[in-house]
mmCIF file as gemmi writes it, N, C-alpha and C atoms, coordinates in Angstrom:
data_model
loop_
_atom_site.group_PDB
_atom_site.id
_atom_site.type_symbol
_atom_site.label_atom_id
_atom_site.label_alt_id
_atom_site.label_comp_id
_atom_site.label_asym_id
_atom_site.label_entity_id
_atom_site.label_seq_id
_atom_site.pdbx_PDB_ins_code
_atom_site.Cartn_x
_atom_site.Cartn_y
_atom_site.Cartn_z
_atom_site.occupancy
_atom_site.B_iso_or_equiv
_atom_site.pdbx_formal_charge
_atom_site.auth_seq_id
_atom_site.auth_asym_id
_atom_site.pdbx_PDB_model_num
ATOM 1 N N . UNK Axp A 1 ? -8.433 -2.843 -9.303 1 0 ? 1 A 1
ATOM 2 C CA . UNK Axp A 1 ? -7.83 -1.8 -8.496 1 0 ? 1 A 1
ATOM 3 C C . UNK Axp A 1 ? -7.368 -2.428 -7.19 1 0 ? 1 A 1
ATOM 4 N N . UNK Axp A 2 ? -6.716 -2.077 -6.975 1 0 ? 2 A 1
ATOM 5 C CA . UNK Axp A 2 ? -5.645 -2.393 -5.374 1 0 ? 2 A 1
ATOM 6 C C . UNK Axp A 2 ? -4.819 -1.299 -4.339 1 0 ? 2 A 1
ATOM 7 N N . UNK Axp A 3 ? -5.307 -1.788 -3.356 1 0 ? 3 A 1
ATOM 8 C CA . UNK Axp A 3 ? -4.725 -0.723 -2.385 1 0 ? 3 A 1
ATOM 9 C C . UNK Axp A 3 ? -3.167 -1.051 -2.368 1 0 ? 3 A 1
ATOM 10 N N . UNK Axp A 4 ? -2.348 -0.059 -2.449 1 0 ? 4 A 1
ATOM 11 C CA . UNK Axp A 4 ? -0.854 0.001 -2.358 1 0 ? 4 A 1
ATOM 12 C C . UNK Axp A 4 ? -0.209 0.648 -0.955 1 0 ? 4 A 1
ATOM 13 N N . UNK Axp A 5 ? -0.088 0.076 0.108 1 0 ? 5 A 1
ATOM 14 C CA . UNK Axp A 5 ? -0.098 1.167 1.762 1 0 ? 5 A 1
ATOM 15 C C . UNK Axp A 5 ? 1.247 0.87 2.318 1 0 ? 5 A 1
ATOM 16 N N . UNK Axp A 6 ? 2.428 1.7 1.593 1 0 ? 6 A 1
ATOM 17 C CA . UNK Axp A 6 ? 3.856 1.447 1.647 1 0 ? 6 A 1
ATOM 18 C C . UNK Axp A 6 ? 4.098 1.775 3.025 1 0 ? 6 A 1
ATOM 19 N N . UNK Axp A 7 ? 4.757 1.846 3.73 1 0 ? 7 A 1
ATOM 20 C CA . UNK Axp A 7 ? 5.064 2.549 4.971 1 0 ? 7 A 1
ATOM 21 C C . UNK Axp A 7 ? 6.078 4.101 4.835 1 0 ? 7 A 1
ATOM 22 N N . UNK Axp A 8 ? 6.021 5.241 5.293 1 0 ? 8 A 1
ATOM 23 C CA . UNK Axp A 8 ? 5.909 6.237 4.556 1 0 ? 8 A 1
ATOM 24 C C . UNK Axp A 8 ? 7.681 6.77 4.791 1 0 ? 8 A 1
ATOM 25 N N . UNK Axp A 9 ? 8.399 5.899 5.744 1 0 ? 9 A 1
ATOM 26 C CA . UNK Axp A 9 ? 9.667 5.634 5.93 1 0 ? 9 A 1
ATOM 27 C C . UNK Axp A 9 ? 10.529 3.757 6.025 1 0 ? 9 A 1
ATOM 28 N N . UNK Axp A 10 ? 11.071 3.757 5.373 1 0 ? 10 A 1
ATOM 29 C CA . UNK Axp A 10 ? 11.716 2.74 5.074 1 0 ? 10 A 1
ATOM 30 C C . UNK Axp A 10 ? 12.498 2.032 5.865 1 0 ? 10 A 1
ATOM 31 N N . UNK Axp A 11 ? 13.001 1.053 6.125 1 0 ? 11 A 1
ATOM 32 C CA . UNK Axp A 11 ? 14.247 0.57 7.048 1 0 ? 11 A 1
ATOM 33 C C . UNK Axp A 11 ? 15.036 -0.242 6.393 1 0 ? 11 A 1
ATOM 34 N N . UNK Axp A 12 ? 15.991 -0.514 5.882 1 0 ? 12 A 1
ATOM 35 C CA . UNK Axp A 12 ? 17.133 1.034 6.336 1 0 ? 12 A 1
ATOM 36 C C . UNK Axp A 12 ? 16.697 2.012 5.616 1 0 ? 12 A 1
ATOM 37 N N . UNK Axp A 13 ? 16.889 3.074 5.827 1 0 ? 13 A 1
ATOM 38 C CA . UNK Axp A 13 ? 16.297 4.515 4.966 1 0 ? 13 A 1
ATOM 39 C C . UNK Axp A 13 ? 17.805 4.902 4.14 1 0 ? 13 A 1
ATOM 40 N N . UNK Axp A 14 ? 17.545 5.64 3.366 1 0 ? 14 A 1
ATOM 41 C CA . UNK Axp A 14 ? 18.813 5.96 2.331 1 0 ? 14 A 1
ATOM 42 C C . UNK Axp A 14 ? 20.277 6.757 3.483 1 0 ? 14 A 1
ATOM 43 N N . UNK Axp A 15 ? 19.425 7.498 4.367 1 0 ? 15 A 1
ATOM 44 C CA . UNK Axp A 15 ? 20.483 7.758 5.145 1 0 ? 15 A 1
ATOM 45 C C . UNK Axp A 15 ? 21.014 7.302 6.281 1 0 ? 15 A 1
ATOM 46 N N . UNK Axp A 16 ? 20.83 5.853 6.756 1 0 ? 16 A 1
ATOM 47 C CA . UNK Axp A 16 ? 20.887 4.923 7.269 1 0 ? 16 A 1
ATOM 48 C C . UNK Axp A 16 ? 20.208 5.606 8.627 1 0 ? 16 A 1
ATOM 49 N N . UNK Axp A 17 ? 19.343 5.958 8.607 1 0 ? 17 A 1
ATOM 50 C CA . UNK Axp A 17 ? 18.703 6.973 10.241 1 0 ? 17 A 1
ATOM 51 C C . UNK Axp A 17 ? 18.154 5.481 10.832 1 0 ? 17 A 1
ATOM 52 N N . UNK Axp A 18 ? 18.31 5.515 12.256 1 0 ? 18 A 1
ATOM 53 C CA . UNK Axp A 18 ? 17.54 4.459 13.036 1 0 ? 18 A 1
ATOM 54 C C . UNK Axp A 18 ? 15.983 4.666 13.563 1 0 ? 18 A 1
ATOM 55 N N . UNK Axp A 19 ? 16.283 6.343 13.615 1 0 ? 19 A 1
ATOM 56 C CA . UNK Axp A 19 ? 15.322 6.618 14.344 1 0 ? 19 A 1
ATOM 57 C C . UNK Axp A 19 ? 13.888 6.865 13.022 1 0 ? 19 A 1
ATOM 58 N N . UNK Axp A 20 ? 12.297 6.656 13.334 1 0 ? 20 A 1
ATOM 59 C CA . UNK Axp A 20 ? 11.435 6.777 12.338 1 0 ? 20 A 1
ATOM 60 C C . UNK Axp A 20 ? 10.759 7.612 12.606 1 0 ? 20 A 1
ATOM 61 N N . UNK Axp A 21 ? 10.811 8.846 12.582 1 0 ? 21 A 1
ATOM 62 C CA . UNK Axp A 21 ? 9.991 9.957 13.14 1 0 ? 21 A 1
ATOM 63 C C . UNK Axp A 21 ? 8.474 9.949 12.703 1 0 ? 21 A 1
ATOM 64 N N . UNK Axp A 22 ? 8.568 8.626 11.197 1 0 ? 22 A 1
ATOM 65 C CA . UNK Axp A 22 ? 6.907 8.454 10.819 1 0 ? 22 A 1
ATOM 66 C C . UNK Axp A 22 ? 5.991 7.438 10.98 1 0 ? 22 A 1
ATOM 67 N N . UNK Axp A 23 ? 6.181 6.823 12.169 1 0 ? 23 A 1
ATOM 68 C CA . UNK Axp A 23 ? 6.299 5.633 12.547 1 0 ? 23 A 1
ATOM 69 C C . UNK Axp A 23 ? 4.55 5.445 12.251 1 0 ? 23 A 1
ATOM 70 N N . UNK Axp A 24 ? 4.29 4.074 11.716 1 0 ? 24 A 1
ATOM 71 C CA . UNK Axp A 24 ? 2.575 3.789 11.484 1 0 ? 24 A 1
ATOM 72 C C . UNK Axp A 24 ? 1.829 4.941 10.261 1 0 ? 24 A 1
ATOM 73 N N . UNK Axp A 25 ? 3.023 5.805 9.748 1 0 ? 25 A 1
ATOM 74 C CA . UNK Axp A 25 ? 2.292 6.321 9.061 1 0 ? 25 A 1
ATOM 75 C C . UNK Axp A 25 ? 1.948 5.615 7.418 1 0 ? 25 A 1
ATOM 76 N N . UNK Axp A 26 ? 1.319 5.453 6.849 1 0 ? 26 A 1
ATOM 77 C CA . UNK Axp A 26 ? 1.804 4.612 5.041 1 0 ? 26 A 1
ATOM 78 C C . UNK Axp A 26 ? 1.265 6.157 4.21 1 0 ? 26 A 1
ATOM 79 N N . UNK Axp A 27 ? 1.945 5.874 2.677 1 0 ? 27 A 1
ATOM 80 C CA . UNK Axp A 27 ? 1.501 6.559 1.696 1 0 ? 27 A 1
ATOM 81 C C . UNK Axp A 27 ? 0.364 5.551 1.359 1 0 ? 27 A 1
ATOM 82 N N . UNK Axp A 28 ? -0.826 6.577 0.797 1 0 ? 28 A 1
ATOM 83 C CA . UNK Axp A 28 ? -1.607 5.523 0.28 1 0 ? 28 A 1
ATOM 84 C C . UNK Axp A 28 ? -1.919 5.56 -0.97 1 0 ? 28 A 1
ATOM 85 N N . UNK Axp A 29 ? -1.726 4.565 -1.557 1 0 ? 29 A 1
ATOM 86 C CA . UNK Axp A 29 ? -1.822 4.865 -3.373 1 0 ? 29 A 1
ATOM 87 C C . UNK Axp A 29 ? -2.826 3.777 -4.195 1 0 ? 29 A 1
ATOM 88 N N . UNK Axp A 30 ? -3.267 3.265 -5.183 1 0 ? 30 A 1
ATOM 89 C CA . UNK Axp A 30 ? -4.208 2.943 -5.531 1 0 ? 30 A 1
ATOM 90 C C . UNK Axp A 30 ? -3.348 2.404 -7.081 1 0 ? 30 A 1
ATOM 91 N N . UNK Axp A 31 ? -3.228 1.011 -7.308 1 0 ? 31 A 1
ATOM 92 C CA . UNK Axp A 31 ? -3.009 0.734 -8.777 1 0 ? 31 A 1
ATOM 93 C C . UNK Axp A 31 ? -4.207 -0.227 -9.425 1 0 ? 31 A 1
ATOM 94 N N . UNK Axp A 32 ? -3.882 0.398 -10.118 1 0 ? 32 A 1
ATOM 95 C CA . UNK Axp A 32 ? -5.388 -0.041 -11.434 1 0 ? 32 A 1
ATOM 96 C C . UNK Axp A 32 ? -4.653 -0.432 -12.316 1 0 ? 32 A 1
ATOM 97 N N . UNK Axp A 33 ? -4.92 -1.693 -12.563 1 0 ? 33 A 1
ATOM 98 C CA . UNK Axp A 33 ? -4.646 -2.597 -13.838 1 0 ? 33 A 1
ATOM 99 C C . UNK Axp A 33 ? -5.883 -3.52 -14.12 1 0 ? 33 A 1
ATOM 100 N N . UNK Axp A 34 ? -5.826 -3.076 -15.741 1 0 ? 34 A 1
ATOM 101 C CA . UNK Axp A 34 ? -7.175 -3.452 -16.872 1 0 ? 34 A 1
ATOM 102 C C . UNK Axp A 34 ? -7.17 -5.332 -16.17 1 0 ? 34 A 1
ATOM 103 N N . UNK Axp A 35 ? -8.314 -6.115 -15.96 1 0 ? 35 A 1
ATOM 104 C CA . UNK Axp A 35 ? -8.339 -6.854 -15.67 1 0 ? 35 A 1
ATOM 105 C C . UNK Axp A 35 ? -8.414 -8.112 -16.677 1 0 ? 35 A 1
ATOM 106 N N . UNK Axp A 36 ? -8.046 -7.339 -17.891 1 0 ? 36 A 1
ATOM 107 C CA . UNK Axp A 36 ? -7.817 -8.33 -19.148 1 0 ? 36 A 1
ATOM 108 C C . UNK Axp A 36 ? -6.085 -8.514 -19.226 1 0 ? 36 A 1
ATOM 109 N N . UNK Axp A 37 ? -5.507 -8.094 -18.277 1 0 ? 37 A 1
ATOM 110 C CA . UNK Axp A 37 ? -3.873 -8.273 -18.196 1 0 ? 37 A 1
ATOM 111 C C . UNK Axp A 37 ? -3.931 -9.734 -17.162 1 0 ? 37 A 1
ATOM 112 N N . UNK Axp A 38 ? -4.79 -10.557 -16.448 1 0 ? 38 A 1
ATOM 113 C CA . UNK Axp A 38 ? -4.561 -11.592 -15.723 1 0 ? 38 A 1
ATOM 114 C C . UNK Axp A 38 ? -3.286 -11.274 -14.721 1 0 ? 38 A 1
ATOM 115 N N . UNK Axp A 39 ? -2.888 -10.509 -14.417 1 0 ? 39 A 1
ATOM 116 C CA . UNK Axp A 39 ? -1.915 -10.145 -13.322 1 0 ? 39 A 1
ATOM 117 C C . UNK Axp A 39 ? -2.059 -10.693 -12.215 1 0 ? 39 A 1
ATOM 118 N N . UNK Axp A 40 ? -0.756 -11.574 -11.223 1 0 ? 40 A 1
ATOM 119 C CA . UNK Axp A 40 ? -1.178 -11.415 -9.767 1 0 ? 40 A 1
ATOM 120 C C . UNK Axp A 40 ? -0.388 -10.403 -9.308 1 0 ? 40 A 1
ATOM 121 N N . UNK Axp A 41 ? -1.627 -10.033 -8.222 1 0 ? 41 A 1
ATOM 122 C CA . UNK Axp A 41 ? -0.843 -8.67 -7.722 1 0 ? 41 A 1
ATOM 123 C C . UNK Axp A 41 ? -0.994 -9.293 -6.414 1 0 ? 41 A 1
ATOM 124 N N . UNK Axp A 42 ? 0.429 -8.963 -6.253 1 0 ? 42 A 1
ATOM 125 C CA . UNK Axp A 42 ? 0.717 -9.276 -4.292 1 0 ? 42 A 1
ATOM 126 C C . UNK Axp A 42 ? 1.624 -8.461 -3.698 1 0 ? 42 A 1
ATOM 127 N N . UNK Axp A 43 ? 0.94 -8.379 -2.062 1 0 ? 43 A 1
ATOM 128 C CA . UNK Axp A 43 ? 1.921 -7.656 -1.312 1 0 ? 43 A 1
ATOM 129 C C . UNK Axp A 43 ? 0.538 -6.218 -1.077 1 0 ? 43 A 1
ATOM 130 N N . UNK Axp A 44 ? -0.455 -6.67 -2.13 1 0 ? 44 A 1
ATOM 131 C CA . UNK Axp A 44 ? -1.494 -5.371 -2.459 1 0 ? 44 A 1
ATOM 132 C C . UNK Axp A 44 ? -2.919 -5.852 -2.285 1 0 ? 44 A 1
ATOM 133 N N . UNK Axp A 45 ? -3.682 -5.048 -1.275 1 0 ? 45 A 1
ATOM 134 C CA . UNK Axp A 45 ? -5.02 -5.731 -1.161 1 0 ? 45 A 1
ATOM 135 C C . UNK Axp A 45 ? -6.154 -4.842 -2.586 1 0 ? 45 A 1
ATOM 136 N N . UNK Axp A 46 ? -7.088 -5.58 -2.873 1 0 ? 46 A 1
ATOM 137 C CA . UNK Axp A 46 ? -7.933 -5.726 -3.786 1 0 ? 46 A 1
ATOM 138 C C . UNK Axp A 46 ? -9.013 -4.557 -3.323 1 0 ? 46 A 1
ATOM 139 N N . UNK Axp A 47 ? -9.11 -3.627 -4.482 1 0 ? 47 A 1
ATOM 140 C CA . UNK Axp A 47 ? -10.308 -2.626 -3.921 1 0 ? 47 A 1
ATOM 141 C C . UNK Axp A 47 ? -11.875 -2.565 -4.018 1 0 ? 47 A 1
ATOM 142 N N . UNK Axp A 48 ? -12.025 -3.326 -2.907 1 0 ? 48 A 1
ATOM 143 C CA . UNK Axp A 48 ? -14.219 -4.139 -3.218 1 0 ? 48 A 1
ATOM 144 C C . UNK Axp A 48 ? -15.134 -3.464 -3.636 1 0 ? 48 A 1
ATOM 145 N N . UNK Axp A 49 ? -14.933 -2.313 -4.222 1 0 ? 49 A 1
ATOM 146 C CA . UNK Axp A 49 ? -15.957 -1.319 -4.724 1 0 ? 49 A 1
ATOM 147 C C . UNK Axp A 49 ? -15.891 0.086 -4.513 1 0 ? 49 A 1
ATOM 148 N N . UNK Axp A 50 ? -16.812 1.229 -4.343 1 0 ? 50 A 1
ATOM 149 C CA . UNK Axp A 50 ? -16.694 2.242 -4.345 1 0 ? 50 A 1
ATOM 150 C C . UNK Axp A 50 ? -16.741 2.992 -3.013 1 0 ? 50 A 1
ATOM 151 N N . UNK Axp A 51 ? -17.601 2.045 -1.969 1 0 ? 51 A 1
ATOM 152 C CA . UNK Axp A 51 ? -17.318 2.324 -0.693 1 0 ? 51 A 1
ATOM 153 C C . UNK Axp A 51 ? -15.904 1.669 -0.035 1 0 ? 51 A 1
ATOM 154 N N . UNK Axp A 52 ? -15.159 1.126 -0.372 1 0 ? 52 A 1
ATOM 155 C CA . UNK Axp A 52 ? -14.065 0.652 -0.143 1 0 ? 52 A 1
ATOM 156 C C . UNK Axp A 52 ? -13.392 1.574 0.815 1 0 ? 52 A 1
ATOM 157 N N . UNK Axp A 53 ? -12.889 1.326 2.132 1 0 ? 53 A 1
ATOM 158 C CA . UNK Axp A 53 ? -11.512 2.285 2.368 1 0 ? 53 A 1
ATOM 159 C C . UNK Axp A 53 ? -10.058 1.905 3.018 1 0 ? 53 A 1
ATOM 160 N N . UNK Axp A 54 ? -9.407 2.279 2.77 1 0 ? 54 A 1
ATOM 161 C CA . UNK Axp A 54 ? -8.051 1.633 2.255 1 0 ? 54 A 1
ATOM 162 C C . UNK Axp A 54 ? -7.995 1.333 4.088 1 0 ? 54 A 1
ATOM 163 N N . UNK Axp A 55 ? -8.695 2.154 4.948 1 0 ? 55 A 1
ATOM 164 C CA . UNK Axp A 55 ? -8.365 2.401 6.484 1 0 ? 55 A 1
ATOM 165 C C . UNK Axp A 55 ? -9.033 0.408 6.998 1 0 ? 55 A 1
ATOM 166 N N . UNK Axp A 56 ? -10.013 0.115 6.149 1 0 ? 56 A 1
ATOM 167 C CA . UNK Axp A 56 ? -10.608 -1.055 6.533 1 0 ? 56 A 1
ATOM 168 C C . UNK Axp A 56 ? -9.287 -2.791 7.014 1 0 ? 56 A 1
ATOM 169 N N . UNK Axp A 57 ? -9.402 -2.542 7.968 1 0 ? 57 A 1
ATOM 170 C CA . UNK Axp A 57 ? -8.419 -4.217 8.01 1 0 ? 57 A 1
ATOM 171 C C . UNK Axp A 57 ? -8.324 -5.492 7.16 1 0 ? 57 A 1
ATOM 172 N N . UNK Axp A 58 ? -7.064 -5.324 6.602 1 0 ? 58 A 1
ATOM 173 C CA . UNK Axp A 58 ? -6.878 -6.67 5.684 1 0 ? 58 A 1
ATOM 174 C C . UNK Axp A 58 ? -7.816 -7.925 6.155 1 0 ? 58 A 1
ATOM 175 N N . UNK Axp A 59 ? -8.268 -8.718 5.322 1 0 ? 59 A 1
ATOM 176 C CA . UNK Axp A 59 ? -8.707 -10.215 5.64 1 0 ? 59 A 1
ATOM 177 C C . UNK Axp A 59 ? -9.657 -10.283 5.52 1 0 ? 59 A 1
């Protein structure tokens, strides 16, 4: 499982807006892949267990 923490507005955004009215905000989503697939997953931090929270600082 892996934390997925997109940022919840884009740059450039589809309507080319400058301004980010959601600034620091992320969606937070969670992908689970069977760990018999050997996948690297990057760009996505790793979820350490059940107390895990996505709010905890990378590293």
């Amino acid at each position: 499982m892996y934390w997925h923490l997109p940022p919840y507005v884009r740059q450039p955004n589809f309507r080319a807006r400058p301004d980010d009215r959601f600034q620091g905000i992320v969606s937070v989503n969670m992908l689970c892949v069977p760990r018999q697939l050997h996948l690297n997953i990057e760009g996505a931090r790793e979820v350490t267990g059940p107390t895990d929270d996505w709010r905890r600082p990378a590293g």
